[in-house]
C-alpha positions as CSV (number, residue, x, y, z in Angstrom):
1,X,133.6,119.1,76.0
2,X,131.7,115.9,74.8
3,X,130.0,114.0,76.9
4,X,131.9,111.0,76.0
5,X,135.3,112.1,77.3
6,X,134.1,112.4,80.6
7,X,133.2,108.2,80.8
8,X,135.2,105.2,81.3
9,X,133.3,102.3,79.8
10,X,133.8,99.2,81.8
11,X,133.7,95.6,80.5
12,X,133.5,92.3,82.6
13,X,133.8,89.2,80.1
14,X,134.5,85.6,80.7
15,X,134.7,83.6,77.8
16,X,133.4,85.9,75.2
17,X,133.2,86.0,71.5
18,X,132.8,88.1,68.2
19,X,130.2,90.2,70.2
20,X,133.2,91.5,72.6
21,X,134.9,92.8,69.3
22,X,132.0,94.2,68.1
23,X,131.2,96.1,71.3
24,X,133.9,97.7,71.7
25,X,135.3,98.3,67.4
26,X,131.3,100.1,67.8
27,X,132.1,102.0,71.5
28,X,135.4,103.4,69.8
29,X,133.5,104.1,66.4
30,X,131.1,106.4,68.6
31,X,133.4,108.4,70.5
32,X,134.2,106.5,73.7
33,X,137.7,106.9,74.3
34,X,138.3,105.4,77.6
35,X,137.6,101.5,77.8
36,X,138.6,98.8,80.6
37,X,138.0,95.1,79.9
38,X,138.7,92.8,82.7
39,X,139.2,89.1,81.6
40,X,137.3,87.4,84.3
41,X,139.6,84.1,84.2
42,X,138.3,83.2,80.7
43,X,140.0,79.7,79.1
44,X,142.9,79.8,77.0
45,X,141.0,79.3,73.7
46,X,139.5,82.7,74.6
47,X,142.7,84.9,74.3
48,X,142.6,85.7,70.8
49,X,139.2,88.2,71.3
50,X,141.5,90.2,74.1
51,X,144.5,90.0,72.2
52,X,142.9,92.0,68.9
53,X,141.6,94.3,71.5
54,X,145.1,95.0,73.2
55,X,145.8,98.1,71.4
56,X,142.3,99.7,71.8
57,X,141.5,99.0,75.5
58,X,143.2,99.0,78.6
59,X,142.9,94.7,79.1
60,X,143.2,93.6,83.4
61,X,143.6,90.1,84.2
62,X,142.4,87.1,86.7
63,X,144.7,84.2,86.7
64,X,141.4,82.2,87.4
65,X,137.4,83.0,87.3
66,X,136.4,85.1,90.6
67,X,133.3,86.7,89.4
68,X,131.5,89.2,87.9
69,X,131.4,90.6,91.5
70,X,135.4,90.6,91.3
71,X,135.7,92.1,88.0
72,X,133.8,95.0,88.5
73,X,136.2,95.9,91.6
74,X,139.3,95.5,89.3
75,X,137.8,97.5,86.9
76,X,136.8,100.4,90.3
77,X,140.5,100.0,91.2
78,X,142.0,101.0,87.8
79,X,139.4,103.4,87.1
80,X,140.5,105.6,90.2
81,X,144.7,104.8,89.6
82,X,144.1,106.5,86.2
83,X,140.8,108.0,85.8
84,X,139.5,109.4,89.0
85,X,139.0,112.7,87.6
86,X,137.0,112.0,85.2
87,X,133.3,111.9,85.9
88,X,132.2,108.2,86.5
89,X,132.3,104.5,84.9
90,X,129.3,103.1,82.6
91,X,129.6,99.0,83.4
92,X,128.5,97.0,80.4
93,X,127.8,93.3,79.7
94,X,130.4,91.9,76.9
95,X,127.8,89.3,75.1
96,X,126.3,92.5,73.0
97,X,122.8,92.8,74.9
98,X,123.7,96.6,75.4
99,X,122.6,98.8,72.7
100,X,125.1,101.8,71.6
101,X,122.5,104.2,71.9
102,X,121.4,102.8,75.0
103,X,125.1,102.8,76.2
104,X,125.3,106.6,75.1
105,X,121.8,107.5,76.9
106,X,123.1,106.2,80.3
107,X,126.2,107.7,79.7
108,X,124.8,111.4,79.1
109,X,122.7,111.0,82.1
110,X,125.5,110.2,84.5
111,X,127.4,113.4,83.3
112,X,124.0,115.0,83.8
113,X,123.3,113.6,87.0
114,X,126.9,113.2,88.4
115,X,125.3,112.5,91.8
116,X,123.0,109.8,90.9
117,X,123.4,105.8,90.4
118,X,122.2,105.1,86.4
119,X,120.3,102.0,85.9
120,X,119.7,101.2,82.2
121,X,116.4,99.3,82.5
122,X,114.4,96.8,80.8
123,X,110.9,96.8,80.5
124,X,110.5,92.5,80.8
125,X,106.9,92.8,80.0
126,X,107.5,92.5,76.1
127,X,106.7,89.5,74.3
128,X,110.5,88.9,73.5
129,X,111.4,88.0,77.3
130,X,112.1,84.5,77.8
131,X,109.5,83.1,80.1
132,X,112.3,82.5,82.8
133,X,113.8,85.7,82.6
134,X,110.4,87.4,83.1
135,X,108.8,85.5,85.8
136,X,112.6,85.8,87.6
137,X,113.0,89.3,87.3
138,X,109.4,89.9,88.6
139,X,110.1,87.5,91.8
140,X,113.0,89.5,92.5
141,X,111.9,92.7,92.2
142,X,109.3,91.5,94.5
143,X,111.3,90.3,97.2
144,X,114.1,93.2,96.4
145,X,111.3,95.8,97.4
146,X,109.9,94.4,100.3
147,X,113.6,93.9,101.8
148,X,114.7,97.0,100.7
149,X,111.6,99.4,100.0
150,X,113.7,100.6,96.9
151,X,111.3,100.1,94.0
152,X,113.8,99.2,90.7
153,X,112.3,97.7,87.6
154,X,115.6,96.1,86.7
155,X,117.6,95.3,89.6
156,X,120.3,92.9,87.1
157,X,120.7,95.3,84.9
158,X,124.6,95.1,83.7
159,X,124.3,98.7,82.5
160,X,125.1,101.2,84.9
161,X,126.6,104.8,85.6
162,X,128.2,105.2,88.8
163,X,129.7,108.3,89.8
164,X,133.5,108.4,90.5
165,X,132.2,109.7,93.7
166,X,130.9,106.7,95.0
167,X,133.1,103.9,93.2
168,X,136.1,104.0,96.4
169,X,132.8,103.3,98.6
170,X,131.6,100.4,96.2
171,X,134.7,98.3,96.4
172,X,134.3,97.7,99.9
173,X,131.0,96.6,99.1
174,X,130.5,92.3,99.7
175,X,129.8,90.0,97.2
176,X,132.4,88.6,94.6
177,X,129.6,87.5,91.9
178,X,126.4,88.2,90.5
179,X,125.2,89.8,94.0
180,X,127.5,92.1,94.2
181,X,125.5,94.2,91.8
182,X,122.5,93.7,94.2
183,X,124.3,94.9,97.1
184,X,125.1,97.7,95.0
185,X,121.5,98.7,94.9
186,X,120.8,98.0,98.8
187,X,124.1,99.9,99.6
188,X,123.0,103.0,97.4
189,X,119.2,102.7,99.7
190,X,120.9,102.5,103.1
191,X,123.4,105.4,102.3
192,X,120.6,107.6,100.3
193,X,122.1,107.4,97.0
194,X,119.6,108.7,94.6
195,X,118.7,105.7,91.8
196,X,118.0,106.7,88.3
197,X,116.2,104.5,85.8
198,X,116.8,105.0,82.0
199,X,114.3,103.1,79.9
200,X,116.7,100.8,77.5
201,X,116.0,98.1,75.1
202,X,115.3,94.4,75.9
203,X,117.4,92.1,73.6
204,X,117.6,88.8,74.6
205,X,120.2,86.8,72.0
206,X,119.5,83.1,72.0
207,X,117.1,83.2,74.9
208,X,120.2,84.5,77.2
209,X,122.1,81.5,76.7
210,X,125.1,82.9,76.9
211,X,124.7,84.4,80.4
212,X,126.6,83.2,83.2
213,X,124.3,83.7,85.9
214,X,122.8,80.8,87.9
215,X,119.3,81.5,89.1
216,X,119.3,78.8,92.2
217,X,122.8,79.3,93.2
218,X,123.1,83.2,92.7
219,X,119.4,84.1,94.0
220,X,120.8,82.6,97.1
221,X,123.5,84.8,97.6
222,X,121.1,87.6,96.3
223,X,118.9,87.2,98.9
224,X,121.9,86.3,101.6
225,X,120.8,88.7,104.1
226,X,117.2,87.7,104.4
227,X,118.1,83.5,104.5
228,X,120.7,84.9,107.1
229,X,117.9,86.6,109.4
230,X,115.7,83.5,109.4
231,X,118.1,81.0,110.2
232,X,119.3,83.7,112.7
233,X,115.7,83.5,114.2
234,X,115.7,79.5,114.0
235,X,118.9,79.2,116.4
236,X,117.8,81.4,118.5
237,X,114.1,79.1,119.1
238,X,116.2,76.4,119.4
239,X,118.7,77.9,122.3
240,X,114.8,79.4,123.5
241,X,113.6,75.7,123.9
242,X,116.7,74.8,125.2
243,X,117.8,76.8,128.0
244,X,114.0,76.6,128.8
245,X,114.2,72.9,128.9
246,X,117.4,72.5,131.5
247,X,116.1,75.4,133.7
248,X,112.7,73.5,134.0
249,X,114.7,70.9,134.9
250,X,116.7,72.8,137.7
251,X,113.6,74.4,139.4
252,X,110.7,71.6,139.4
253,X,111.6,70.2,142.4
254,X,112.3,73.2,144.6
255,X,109.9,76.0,142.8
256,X,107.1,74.6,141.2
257,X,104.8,77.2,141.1
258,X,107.0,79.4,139.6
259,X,109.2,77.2,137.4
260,X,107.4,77.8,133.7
261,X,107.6,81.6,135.1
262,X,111.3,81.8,135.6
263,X,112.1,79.1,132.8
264,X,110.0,81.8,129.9
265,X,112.0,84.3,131.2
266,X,115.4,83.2,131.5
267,X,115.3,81.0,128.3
268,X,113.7,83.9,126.5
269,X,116.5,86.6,128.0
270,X,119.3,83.9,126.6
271,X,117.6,83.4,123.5
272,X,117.2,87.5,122.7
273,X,120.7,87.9,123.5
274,X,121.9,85.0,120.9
275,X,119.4,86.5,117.9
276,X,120.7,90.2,118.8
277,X,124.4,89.3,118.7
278,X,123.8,87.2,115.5
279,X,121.6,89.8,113.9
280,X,124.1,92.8,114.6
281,X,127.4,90.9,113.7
282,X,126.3,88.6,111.0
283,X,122.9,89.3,109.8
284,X,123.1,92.9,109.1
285,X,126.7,93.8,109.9
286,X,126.8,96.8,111.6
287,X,129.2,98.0,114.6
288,X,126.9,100.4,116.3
289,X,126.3,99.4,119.6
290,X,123.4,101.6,120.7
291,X,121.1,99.0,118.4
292,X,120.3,96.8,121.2
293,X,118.3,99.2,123.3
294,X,116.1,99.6,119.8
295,X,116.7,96.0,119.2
296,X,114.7,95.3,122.7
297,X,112.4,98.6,121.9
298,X,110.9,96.6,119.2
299,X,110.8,93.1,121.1
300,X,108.8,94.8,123.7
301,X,106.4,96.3,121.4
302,X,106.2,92.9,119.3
303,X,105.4,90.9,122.4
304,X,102.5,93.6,122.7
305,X,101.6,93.9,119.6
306,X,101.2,89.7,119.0
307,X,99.3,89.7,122.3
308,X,96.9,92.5,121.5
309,X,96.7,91.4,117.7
310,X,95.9,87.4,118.7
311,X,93.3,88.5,121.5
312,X,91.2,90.3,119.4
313,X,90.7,87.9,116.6
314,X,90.6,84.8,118.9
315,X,87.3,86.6,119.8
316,X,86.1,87.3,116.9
317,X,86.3,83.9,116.0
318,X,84.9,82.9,118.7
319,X,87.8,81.4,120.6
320,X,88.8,79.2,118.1
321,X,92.0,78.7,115.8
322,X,94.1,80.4,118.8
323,X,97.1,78.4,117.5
324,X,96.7,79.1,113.9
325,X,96.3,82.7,114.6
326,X,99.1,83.3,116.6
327,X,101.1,81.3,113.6
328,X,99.4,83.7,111.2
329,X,100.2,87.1,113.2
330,X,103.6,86.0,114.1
331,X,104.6,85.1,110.8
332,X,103.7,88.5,109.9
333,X,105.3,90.6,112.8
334,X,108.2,88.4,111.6
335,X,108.6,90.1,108.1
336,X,106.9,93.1,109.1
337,X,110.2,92.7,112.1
338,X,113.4,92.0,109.8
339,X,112.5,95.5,107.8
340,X,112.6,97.2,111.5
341,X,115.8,96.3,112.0
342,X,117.6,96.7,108.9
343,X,116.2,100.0,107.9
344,X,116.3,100.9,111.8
345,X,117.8,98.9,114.5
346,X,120.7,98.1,112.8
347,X,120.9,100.7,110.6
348,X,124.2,101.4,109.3
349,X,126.1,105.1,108.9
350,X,125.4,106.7,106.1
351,X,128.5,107.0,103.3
352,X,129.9,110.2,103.4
């Protein structure tokens, strides 16, 4: 049986043009058989591409624009009413950046590799790559590594094979836009989902003009979980200084030698609980409730760590700089601390 038989290309568009009929007229020309388009909530003018496409494709529509995010899911959801049998989807961007024969590698390898998530991936090192587009994808693979520890050359890639395995899993996965295809990535990490790169070509039309995705806005919603963690950690300093604050209050008069004491303690207790039920519930989402005897594992050994790790260079330095040093080792146990507990505090259950 061809290869191509066993795929269901899927198509997000929103507002396309002549490219979106040329896709799919060269998709059909090749073999593909099976193709889903969803019309992301595109404006009027834009019917006439999906209606010369009617007869060709199976066409799903949103009354209005809910993302790229969205899409995909409508896609997952006719995909497994009428294909589940098949052997998985291939997604692919409508504004022709996707390269048949790319298309067709990624394809092959997903029948190959029916257990594995297929990235088609760019090499953005070439000369063609629009300065932004470059130094953007670098920062984020970056940041995506050290928050995940999943090292992906190309974590936007719109070309992808996903096994019809794993696509019920996927729809329950959050994000409605542009993240949802980074979640995808940390969700295939946290559940062990092998990742598969297949080198593709780099075409940038127009310097990517076309593209809907907003670096400020959608980065933000990239990176959700990490901006989540910190401001987690900033509410739970100010309940710290707080609580700290109106025990003082309570005790100077009747326990003075002891008031700081008791104040650190209960204002720290308060504040640990605050960050943990934040952390657990918001941060990282998970309903296992063993994670707060690891959650206070690790804040024990980070109070001894910092203590240890500031005492020995405040010597060397001659006891100087103690402030600045703490800052420094904090910061670091802080990072070093949000990787703990997503890839073990709050670990979530793997997908079965």
């Amino acid at each position: 049986m061809d290869y191509k038989d066993e795929i269901v290309i899927l198509i997000p568009s929103l507002n396309p043009d002549n490219r979106l009929i040329n896709l799919v007229e060269e998709l059909i020309a090749n073999g593909f058989k099976n193709i889903i388009i969803v019309n992301d909530g595109s404006s009027v003018e834009y019917n006439k591409y999906f209606d010369k496409l009617k007869e060709k494709t199976t066409i799903l529509y949103h009354a209005v624009n809910l993302g790229k995010g969205r899409a995909l899911k409508t896609g997952f959801n006719e995909y497994l009413r009428k294909y589940s049998k098949k052997c998985g989807i291939v997604t692919v961007d409508s504004d022709g950046q996707h390269k048949i024969e790319d298309i067709k590698k990624v394809s092959k390898r997903l029948v190959e590799e029916k257990d594995k998530l297929i990235l088609g991936s760019r090499n953005f090192d070439l000369s063609n790559v629009p300065f932004k587009s470059k130094f953007g994808n670098k920062i984020t693979r970056i940041i995506f590594g050290f928050l995940t520890g999943l090292k992906v050359s190309d974590t936007q890639t719109g070309l992808r094979g996903i096994p019809t395995k794993y696509i019920s899993k996927l729809m329950n996965v959050s994000g409605e836009r542009f993240e949802f295809e980074m979640n995808m990535l940390m969700e295939a990490k946290e559940n062990n989902i092998d990742i598969m790169e297949e080198t593709i070509e780099t075409v940038y039309i127009e310097e990517n003009k076309s593209s809907h995705f907003n670096p400020l806005k959608d980065s933000l919603k990239i990176y959700a979980i990490f901006v989540k963690y910190i401001l987690s950690s900033i509410i739970s300093f100010v309940v710290d200084i707080v609580i700290y604050k109106i025990v003082f209050d309570l005790l100077i008069n009747n326990l003075a030698n002891y008031t700081i004491i008791i104040s650190t303690i209960i204002a720290r207790i308060i504040s640990s609980l605050v960050n943990y039920r934040i952390n657990k519930n918001t941060v990282f989402k998970t309903s296992n409730n063993k994670s707060i005897i690891k959650y206070y594992i690790l804040c024990f050994i980070q109070m001894i760590v910092s203590a240890i790790l500031v005492e020995i260079i405040y010597n060397l330095f001659n006891r100087n700089y103690e402030v600045l040093i703490k800052l420094v080792i904090d910061s670091i146990i802080f990072l070093i601390n949000f990787k703990v507990q997503k890839e073990w505090v709050f670990k979530k259950e793997e997908i079965k």
